[in-house]
C-alpha positions in Angstrom: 141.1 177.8 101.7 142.8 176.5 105.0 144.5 179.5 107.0 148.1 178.2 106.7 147.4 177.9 102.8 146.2 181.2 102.7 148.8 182.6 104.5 151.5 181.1 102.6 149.3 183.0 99.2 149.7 185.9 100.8 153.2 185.5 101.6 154.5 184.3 97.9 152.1 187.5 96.7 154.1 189.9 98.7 157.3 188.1 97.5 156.7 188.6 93.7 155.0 191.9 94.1 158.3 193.3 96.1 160.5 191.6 93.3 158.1 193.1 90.2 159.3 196.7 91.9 162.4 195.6 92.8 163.0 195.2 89.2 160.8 198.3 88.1 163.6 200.2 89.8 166.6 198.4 88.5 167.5 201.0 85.5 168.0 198.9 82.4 171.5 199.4 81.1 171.8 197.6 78.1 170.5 198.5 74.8 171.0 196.8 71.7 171.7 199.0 68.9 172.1 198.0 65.2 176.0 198.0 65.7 176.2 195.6 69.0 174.7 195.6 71.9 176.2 198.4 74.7 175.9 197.9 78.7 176.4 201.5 80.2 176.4 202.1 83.8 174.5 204.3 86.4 176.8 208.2 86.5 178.8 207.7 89.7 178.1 210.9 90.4 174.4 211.3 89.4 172.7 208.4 90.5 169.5 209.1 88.1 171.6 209.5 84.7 172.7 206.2 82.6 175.6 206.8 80.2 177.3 204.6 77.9 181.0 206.2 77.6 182.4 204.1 74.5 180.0 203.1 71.3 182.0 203.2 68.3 180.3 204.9 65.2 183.2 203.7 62.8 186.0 201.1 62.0 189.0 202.0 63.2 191.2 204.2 61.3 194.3 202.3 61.5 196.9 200.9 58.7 195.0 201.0 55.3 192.4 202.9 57.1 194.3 205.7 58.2 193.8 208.7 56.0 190.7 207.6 54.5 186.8 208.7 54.9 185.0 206.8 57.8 183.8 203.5 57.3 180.4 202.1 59.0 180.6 199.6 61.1 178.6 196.4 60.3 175.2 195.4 61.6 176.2 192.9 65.2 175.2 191.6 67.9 178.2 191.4 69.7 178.1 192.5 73.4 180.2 195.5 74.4 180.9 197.1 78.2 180.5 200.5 77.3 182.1 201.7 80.7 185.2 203.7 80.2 185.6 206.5 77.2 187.5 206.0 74.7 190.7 207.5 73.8 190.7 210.7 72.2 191.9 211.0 69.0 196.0 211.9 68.5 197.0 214.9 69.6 200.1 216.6 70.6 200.3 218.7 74.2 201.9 221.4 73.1 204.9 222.9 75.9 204.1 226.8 75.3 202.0 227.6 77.9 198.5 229.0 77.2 195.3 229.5 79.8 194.2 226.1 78.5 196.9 224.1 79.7 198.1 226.4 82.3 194.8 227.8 84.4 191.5 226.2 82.1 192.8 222.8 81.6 189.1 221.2 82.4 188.3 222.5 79.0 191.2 219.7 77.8 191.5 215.9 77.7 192.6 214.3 80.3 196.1 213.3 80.1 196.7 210.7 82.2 200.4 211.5 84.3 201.6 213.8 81.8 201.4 217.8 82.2 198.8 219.5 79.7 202.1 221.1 78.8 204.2 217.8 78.1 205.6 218.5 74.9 204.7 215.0 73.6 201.8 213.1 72.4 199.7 213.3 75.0 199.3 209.1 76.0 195.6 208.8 76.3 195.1 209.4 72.2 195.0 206.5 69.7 193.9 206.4 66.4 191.4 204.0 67.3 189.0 206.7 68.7 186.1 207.2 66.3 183.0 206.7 69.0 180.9 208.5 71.2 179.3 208.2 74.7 175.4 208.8 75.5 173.9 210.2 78.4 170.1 209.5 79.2 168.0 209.4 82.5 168.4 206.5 84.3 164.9 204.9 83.1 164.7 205.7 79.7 163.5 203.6 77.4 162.9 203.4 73.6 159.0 204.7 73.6 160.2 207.7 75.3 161.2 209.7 72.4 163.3 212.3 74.5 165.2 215.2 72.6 168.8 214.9 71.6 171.6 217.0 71.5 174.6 215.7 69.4 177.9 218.0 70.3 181.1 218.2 68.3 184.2 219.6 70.6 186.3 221.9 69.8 189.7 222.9 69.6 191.2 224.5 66.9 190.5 221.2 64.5 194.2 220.7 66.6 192.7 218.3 69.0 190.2 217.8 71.8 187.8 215.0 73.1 184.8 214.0 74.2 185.9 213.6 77.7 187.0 216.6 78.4 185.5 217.5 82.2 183.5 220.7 81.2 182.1 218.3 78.3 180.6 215.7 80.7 176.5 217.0 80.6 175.4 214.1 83.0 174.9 217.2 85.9 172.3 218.9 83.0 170.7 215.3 81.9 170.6 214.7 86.0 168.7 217.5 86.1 166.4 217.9 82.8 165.3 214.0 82.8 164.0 215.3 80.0 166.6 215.0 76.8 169.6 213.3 76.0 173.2 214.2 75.0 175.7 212.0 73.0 179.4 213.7 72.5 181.7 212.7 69.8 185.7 212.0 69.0 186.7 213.2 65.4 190.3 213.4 63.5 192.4 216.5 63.8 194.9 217.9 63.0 197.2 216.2 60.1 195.2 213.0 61.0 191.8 214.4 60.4 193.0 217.1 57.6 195.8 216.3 56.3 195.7 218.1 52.5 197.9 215.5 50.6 197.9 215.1 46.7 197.7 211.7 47.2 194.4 211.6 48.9 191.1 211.9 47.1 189.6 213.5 50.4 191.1 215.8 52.6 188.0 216.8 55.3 188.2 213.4 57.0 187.4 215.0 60.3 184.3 216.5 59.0 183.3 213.0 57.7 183.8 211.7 60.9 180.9 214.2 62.3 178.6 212.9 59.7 178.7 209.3 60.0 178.7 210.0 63.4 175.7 211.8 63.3 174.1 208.8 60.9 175.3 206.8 63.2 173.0 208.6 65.8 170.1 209.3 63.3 169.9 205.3 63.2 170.3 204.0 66.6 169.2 206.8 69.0 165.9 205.6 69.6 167.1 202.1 71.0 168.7 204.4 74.0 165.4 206.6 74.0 166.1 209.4 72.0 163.9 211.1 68.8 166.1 210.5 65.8 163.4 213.4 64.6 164.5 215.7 67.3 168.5 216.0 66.8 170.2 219.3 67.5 173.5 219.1 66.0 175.4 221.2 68.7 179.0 221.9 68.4 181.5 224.7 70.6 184.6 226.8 68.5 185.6 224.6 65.7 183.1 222.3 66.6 180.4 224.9 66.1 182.2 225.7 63.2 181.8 221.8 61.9 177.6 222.1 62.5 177.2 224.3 59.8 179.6 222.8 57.8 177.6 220.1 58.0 174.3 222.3 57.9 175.8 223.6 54.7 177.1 220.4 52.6 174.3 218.0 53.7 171.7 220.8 53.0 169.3 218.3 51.2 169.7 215.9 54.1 170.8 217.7 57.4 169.3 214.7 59.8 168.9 217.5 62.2 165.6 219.0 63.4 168.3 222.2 64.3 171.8 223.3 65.2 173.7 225.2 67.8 176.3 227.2 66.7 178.3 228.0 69.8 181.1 230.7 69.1 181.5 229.5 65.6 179.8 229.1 62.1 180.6 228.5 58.7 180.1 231.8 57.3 183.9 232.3 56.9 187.0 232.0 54.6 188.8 228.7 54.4 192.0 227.9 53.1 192.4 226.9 49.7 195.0 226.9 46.7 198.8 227.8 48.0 197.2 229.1 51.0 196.2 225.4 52.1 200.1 224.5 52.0 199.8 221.2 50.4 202.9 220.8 51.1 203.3 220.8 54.1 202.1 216.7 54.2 204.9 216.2 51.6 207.5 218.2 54.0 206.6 216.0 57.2 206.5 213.1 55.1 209.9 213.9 53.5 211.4 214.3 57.0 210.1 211.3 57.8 211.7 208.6 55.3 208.8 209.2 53.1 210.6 211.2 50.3 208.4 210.1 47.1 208.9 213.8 45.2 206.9 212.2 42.0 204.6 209.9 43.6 202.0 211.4 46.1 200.5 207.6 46.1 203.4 206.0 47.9 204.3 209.1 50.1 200.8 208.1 51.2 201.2 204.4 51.1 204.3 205.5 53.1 203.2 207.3 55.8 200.5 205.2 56.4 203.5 202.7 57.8 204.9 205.4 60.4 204.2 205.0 64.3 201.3 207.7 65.0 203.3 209.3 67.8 206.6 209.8 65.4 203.5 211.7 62.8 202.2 213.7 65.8 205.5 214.6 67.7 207.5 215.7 64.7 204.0 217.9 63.8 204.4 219.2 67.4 207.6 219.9 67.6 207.8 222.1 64.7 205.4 224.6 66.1 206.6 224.3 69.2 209.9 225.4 68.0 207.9 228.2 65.4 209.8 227.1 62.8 208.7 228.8 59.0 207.0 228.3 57.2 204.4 226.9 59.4 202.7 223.7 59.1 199.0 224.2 58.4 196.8 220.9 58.7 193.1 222.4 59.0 189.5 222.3 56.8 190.6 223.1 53.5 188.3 223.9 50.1 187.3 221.2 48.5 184.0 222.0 46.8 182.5 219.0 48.5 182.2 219.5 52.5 184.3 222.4 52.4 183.1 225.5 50.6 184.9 228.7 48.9 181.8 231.2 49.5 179.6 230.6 51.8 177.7 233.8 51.0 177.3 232.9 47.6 175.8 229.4 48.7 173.4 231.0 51.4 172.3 233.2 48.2 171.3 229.7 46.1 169.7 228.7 48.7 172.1 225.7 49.7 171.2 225.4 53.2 169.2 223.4 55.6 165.9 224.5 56.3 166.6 223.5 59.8 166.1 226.6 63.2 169.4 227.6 64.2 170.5 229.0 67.7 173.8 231.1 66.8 175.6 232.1 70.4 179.0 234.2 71.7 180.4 235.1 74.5 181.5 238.9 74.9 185.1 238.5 75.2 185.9 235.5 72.8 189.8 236.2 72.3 190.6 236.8 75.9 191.1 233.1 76.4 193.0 232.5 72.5 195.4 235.5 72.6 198.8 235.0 73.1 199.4 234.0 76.7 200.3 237.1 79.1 202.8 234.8 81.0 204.9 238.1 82.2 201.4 240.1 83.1 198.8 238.0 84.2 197.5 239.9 86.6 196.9 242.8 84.3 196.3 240.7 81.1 196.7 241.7 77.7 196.0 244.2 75.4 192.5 244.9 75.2 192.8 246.6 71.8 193.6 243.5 70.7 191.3 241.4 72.5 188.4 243.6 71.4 190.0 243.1 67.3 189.9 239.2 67.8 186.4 239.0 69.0 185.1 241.0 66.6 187.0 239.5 63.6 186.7 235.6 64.5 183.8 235.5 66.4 180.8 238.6 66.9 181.2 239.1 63.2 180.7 235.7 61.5 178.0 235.3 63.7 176.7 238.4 62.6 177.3 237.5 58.8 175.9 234.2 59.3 172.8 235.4 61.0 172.3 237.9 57.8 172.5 235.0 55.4 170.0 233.0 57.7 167.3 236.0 57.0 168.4 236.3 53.2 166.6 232.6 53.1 163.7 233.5 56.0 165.3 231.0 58.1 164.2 230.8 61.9 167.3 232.1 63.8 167.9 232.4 68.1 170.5 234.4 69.3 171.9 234.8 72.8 175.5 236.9 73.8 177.0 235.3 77.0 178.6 237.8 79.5 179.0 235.8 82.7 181.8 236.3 85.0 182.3 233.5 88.3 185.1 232.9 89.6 185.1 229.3 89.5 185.7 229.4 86.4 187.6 232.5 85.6 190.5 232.4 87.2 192.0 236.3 86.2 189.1 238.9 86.2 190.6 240.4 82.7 189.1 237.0 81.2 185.7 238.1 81.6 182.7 235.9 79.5 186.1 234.1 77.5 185.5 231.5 74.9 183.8 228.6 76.3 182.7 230.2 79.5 179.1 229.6 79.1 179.8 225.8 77.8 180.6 224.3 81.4 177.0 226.5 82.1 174.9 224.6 80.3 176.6 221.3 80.6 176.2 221.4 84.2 179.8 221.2 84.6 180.2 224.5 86.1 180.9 223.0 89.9 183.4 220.1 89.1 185.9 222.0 91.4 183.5 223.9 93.6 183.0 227.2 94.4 179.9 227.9 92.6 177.6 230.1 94.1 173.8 230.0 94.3 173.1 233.0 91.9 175.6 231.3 89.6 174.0 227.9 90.0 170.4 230.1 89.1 172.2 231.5 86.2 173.0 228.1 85.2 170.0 226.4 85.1 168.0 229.2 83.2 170.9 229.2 80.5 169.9 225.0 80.5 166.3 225.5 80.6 167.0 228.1 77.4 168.8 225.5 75.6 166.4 222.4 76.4 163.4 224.6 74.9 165.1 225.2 71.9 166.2 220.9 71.8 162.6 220.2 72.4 161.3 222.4 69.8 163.7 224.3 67.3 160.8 226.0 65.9 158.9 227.3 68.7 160.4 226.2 71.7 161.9 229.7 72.5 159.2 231.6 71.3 156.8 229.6 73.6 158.9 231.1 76.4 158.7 234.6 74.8 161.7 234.6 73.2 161.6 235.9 69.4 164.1 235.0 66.8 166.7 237.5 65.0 165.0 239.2 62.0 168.3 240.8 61.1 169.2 241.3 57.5 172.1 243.8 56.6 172.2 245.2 59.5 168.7 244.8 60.8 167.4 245.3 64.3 166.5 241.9 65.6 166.2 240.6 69.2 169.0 238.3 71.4 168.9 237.1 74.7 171.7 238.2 77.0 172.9 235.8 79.9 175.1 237.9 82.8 175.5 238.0 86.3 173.7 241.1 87.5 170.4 240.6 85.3 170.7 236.8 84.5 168.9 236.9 81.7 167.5 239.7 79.1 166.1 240.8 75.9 168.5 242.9 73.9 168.5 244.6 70.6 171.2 242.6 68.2 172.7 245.7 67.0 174.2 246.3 70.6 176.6 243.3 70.2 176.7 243.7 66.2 177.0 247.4 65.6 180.7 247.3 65.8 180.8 244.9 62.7 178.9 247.9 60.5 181.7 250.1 61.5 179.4 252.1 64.1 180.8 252.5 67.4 183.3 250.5 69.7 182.6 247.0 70.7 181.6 246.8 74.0 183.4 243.4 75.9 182.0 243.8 79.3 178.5 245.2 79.0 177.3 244.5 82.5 179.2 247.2 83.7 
């Protein structure tokens, strides 16, 4: 070969060799899922995370839609920017101030240029909102076969969103490059539960978890995931939801396991005149809806009112306490909803699936009423202590006993962290959600975080990701041995703190209050 021939080889080699890399590096960002195809984009903020912020899982509810179960969406190919999250679902901003909307509000949607507090609907809620958004390392692709972790917000089945700031777990996926997290939108409130004779289902937001979560079982593998590996993971009513879900799709759970943060099934729901059916046929009344013999067209009615005239007059009402009060929550209805879930744990109508069952140690610090005229002291902690232990230390406790009545594999941890990034009034202490923003590598949104708390931080994630990767044995691989309590057994838990980040603990030093033996003990890093 002549020397300027050979040089020019070499020269178109180096050329193609440097664009083969060049597009080696380039993350792919499209993914074709059975429902469309979805371009995310690189995090802005972590440069090695790929998320797609809007895939919807379901048609939206609108017009003849609104009010009924979830419907699929059909097979496309259509192309979608998946770019910016979607709306949350409605929901009103109340204007009583709370720690949420006062001193927490990264827990909350955003709200656009309204105050958390505006006393409105807030303006960045539809009712087109039923989708999720996927995070993944920037590379991933479809043989990779990562863990995932599905996550159902809370808040109070009242509201809440996918895009709250502490739900964002890009900083976590950033870190891992090992799993995957996908967060959903599901109805509240009277939208998701409304309890109206004229409707054959009343749990709509609790159908809205499970297609979403079919929705998930079916595509996550196009975005890299392990549809065999999916932790359905949910926070206060959202942890509630999992095992609802754990519960009424027993036979079927899709999930290799659950996380039940602050919140489990094991629980009375409303049913009969305590489920104020009702109140639908009150708002719809005061609406122009007045069918007093026809629960059909009160319905058909409503269904023809602007959302924000449904959710302001819904809003205002509390707001204004008027009696009696309007109660639009998860209601009995022998199909998703159940009246004992004791007596179903003892038939055996459960999912086989590993649980991890979490609280923190002062739940009801951050849901009592707001101390507006003592915040520097707080409030009572009598009453503090009650509410912990009767919403949340004691269903955890009752759910964990039922796990062992059916040799179920069961992880506990208690949370008692206290930074002051995110606590902003020392009487909060470990508060509901304060380990949430932990995990999620949220914790340092607004700054402030310290270097033992960013240690803390990523144990607590590396705890989490062992039991994603492996419900079964993940922990114990790390030395950590599921709860063996039954009736008041002795099992083991984890305890996440400040001082001694993380420990093994005997469960009847969180649970002991529950078999009336001792005081509960809120702060016990002290």
């Amino acid at each position: 070969m002549k020397p300027l021939l050979l040089l020019s080889s070499i020269l178109l080699g180096i050329v193609a060799a440097r664009q083969l890399c060049a597009q080696e590096a380039t993350p792919n960002l499209t993914v074709r899922a059975l429902t469309g195809i979805y371009t995310g984009q690189q995090s802005p903020d972590y440069p090695d995370v790929r998320e797609f912020r809007n895939i919807p899982y379901a048609e939206p509810p609108v017009g003849k839609l609104r009010w009924k179960p979830p419907v699929p969406l059909r097979p496309s190919g259509e192309h979608h920017f998946s770019y910016r999250f979607p709306p949350s679902c409605p929901q009103y901003l109340t204007s009583k101030l709370s720690l949420w909307n006062s001193n927490i509000t990264d827990f909350s949607i955003p709200t656009g240029d309204q105050s958390h507090h505006a006393g409105e609907m807030a303006q960045t809620t539809a009712e087109d909102c039923l989708s999720l958004a996927i995070w993944t390392p920037i590379n991933t692709t479809s043989h990779d076969k990562l863990p995932v972790g599905l996550f159902i917000p809370g808040g109070s089945f009242r509201g809440g969103g996918l895009d709250a700031p502490y739900h964002i777990p890009a900083g976590w996926v950033n870190r891992s490059q090992s799993h995957i997290m996908v967060t959903m939108n599901y109805r509240t409130n009277i939208f998701g539960f409304p309890n109206a004779a004229g409707l054959e289902d009343q749990n709509l937001g609790i159908l809205d978890q499970r297609l979403a979560l079919e929705w998930v079982y079916a595509n996550v593998e196009a975005f890299g995931g392990d549809r065999d590996r999916i932790t359905v993971w949910g926070h206060s009513a959202g942890g509630v939801s999992a095992d609802v879900l754990n519960f009424a799709y027993h036979d079927d759970p899709l999930a290799a396991g659950f996380f039940l943060m602050s919140g489990a099934a094991v629980r009375t729901f409303a049913q009969g005149d305590d489920a104020l059916q009702n109140n639908f046929t009150y708002v719809a009344k005061e609406l122009g809806c007045d069918f007093p013999d026809n629960p059909e067209a009160e319905v058909e009615c409503m269904r023809q009112v602007p959302v924000s005239l449904i959710s302001n007059f819904v809003g205002h009402y509390g707001d204004d306490r008027k009696k009696p009060s309007l109660f639009f929550r998860p209601t009995v209805d022998n199909k998703v909803i159940f009246k004992n879930y004791t007596h179903r744990a003892e038939r055996g109508l459960l999912s086989r699936a590993p649980a991890l069952l979490t609280d923190t140690s002062n739940e009801q610090s951050s849901l009592i009423a707001y101390p507006v005229d003592n915040l520097i002291a707080g409030p009572n902690k009598t009453d503090v202590d009650k509410g912990t232990l009767d919403d949340f230390i004691c269903p955890a406790f009752n759910s964990s006993n039922v796990r062992a009545m059916n040799n179920l594999t069961t992880y506990r941890y208690q949370y008692a962290g206290n930074y002051s990034n995110l606590t902003p009034f020392s009487w909060m202490g470990a508060y509901h959600g304060a380990d949430l923003p932990m995990i999620f590598g949220s914790y340092n949104i607004s700054g402030g975080a310290t270097d033992r708390q960013r240690q803390a931080a990523e144990i607590m994630q590396d705890y989490v990701l062992a039991f994603l990767g492996d419900p079964e044995s993940g922990l114990r691989k790390l030395g950590y041995l599921p709860s063996n309590s039954e009736s008041g057994g002795d099992g083991p838990m984890v305890r996440f703190s400040g001082d001694v980040i993380i420990q093994n603990i005997s469960s009847v030093d969180v649970d002991i209050a529950c078999l009336g033996k001792g005081l509960y003990d809120s702060d016990p890093t002290r």
